[in-house]
N, CA, C and O atoms as a GROMACS GRO file, in nm:
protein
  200
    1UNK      N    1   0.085  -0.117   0.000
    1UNK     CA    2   0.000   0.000   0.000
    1UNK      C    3   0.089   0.124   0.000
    1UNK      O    4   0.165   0.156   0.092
    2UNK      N    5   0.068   0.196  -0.131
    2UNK     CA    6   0.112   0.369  -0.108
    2UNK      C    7   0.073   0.451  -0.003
    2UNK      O    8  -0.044   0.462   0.033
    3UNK      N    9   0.164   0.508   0.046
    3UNK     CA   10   0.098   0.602   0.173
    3UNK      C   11   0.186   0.720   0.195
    3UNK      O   12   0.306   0.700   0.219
    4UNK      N   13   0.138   0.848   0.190
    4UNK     CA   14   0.206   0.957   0.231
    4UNK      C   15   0.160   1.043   0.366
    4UNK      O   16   0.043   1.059   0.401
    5UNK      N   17   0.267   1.092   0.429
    5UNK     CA   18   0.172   1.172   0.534
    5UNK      C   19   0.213   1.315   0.488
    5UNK      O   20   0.309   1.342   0.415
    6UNK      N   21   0.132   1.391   0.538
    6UNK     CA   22   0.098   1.554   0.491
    6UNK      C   23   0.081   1.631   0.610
    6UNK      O   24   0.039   1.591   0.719
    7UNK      N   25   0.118   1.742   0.577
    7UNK     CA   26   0.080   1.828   0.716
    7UNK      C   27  -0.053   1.938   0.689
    7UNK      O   28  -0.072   2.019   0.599
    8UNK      N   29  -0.116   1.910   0.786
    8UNK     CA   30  -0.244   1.999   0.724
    8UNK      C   31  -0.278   2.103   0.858
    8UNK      O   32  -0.243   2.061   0.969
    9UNK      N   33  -0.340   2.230   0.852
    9UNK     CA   34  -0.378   2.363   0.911
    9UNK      C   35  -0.474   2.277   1.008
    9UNK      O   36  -0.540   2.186   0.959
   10UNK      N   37  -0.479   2.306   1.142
   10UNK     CA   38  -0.562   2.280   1.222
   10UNK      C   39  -0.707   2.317   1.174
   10UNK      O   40  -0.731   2.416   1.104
   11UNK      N   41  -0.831   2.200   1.232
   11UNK     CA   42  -0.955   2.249   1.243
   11UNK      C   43  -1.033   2.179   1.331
   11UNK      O   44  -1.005   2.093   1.414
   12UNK      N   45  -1.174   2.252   1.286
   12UNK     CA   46  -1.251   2.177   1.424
   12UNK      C   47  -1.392   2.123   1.384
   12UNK      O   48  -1.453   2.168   1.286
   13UNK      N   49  -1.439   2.026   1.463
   13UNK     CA   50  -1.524   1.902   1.397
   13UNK      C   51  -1.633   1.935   1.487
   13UNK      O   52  -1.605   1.920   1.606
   14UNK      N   53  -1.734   1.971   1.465
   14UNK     CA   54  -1.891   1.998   1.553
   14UNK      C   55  -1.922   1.888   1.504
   14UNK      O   56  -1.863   1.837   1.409
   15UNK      N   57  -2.029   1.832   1.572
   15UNK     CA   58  -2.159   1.756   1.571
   15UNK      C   59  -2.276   1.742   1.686
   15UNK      O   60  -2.283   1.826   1.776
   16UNK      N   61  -2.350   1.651   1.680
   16UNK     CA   62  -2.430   1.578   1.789
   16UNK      C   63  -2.407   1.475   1.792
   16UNK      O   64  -2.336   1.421   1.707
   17UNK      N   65  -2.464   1.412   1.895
   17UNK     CA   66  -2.425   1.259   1.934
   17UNK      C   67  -2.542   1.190   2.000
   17UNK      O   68  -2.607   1.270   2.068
   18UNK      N   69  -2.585   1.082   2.002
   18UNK     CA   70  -2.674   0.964   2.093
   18UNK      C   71  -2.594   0.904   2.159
   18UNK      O   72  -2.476   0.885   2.127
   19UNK      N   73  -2.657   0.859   2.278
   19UNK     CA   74  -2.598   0.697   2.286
   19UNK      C   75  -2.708   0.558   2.218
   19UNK      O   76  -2.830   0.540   2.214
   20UNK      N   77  -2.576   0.475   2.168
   20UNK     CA   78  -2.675   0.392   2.057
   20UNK      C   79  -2.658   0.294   2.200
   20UNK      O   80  -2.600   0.310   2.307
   21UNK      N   81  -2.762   0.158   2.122
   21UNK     CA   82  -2.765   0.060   2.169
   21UNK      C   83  -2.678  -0.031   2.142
   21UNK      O   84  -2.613  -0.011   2.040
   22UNK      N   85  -2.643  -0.180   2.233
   22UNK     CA   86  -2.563  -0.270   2.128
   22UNK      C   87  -2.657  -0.379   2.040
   22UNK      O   88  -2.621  -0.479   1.979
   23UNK      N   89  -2.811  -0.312   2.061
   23UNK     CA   90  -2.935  -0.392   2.013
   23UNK      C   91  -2.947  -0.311   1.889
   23UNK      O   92  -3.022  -0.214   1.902
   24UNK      N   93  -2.878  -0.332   1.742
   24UNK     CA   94  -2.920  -0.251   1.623
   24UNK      C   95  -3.022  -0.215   1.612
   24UNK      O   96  -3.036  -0.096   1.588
   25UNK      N   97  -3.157  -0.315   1.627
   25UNK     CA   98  -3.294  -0.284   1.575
   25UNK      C   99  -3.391  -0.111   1.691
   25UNK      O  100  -3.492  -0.042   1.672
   26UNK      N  101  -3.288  -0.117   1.795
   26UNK     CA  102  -3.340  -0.039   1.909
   26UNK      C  103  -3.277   0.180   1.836
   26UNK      O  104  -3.327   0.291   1.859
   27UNK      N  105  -3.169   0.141   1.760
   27UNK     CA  106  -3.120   0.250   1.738
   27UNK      C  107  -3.205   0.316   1.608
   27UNK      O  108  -3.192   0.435   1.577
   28UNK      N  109  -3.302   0.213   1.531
   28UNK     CA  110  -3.357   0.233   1.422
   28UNK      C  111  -3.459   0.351   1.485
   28UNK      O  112  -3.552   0.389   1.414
   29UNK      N  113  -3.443   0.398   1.595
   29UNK     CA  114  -3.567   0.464   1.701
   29UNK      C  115  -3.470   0.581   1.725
   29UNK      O  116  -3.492   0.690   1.673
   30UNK      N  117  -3.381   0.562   1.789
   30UNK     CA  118  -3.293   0.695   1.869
   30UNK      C  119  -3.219   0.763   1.751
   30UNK      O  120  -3.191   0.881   1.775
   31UNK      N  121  -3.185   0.721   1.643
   31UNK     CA  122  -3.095   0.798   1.579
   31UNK      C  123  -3.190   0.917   1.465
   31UNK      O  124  -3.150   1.016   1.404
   32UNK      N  125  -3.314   0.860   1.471
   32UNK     CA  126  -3.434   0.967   1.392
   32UNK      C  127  -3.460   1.057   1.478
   32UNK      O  128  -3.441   1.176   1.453
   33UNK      N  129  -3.511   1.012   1.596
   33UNK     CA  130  -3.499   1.102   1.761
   33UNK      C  131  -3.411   1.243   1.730
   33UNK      O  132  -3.427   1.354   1.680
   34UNK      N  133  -3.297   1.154   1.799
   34UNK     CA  134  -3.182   1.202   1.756
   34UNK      C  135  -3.159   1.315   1.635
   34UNK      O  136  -3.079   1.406   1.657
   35UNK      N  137  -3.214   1.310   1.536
   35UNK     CA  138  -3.218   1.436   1.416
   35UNK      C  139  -3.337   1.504   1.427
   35UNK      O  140  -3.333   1.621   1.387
   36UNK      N  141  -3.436   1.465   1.468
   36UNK     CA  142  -3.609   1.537   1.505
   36UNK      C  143  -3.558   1.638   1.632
   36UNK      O  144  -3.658   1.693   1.676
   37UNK      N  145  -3.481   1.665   1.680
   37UNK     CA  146  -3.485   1.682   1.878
   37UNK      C  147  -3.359   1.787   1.786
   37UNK      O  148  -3.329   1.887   1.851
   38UNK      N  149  -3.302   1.776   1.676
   38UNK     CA  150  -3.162   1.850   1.693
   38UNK      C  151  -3.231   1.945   1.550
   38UNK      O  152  -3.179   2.050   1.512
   39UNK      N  153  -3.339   1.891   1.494
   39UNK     CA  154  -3.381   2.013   1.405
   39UNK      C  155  -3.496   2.062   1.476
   39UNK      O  156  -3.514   2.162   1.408
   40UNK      N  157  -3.560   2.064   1.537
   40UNK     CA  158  -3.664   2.111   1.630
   40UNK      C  159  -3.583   2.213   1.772
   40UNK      O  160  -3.638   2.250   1.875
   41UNK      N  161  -3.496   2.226   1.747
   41UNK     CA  162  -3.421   2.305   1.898
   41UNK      C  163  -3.314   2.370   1.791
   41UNK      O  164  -3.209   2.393   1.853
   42UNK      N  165  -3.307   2.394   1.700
   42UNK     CA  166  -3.220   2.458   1.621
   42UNK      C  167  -3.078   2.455   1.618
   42UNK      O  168  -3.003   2.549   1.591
   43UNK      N  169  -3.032   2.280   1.665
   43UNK     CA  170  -2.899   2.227   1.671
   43UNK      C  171  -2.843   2.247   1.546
   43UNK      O  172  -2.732   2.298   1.532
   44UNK      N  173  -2.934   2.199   1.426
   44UNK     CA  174  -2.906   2.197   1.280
   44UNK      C  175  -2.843   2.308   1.215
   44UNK      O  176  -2.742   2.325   1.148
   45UNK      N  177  -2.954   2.390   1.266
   45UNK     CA  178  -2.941   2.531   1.187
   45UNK      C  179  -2.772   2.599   1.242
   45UNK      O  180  -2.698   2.657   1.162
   46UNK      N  181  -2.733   2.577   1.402
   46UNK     CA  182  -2.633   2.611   1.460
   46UNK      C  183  -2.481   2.591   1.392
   46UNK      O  184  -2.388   2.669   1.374
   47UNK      N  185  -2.505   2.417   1.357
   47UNK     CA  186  -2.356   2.329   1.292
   47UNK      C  187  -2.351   2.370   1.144
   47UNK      O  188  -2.238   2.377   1.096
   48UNK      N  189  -2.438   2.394   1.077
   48UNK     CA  190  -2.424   2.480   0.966
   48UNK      C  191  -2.397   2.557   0.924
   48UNK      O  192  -2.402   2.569   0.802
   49UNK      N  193  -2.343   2.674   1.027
   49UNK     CA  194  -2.343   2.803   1.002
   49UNK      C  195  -2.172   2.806   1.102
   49UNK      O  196  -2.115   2.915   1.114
   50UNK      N  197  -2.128   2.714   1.147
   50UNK     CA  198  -2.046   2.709   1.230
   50UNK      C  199  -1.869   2.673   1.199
   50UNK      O  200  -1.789   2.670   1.292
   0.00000   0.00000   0.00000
């Protein structure tokens, strides 16, 4: 495998976060939550502009 390393300008990584389950079918619930709760409180609109 080719591989180079590079030096790159510092930056910075926003998001939101859940805690998931280790039950997949349970997260099919929290991670829509999870985007309903963060565009309804204007999390969305915040990391966008950020």
């Amino acid at each position: 495998m080719n591989y180079r390393i590079e030096t790159k300008e510092a930056f910075r990584i926003t998001g939101v976060s859940a805690p998931l389950d280790k039950e997949t079918e349970n997260n099919f619930m929290v991670v829509p939550k999870m985007w309903q709760e963060a565009s309804a409180n204007g999390t969305i609109q915040k990391l966008r502009f950020t």
